[in-house]
Every structure is written in C-alpha cells, then in structure tokens.
C-alpha positions, 0 to 999 in steps of 0.5 A: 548486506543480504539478510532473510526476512524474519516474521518479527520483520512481516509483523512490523511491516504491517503494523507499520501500514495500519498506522499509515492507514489510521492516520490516512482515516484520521485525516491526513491525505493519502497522497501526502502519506504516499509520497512521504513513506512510499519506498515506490518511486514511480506511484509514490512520488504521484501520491500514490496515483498508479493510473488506469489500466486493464485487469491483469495489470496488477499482481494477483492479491492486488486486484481483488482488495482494488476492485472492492473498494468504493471510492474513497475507501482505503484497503486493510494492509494488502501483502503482496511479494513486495511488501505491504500496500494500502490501496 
C-alpha cells in the first residue's frame, strides 16, 4: 500500500544511517554492515562495493561527499531520492 513519506519517516532514516555509521566506526566492518541493512541489492550484496567509474555515474549529492573523503573514511548520512547512504 502506497503511502507519503511523512518527516517522522526522514528523521528515522537518518538516525537509522548514524547508528549504522557509529557502529561502522566502532568497529564492525563496512562490508558486513552493507550487506546485513542494504536494501540495494546490487552493492549491498558486494558489501557495498559500487566499482569504479567516471564522474557523472553517481546522482549529484553523491559525488561531492564520495570525492572528499580520504580512504578509509565513512561520509555522514548522504540524502539523495532514494533514501539515505553512507559512503
């Protein structure tokens, strides 16, 4: 059954993401995380590998927090149209 996204909806989202990311920085893996709460089921099941590729791949909120990040870091909760992601 169709029903609106209401704002309660968006705030447990994101709280829902900084808990998976806090958990991510207490320790448990990324990859475990990805494929145990990703409702993706291309990257989630690759642990949320998403490859390699040019630019212009990604939706546009995506790619600025993706391309500041150092290796081995984890993006705050990222809001794109399909929910929240930690990158």
């Amino acid at each position: 059954i169709p029903r609106t996204v209401t704002a309660a909806d968006t705030l447990a989202a994101r709280a829902r993401a900084a808990a998976l990311r806090a958990e991510i920085l207490g320790g448990a893996k990324f990859e475990d995380v990805a494929r145990r709460e990703s409702v993706d089921s291309a990257s989630g099941a690759e642990g949320g590998a998403l490859g390699r590729g040019p630019r212009g791949r990604f939706v546009p909120e995506v790619e600025p927090a993706a391309y500041a990040l150092q290796p081995g870091q984890i993006s705050e909760p990222v809001l794109t149209q399909f929910g929240y992601h930690l990158i």
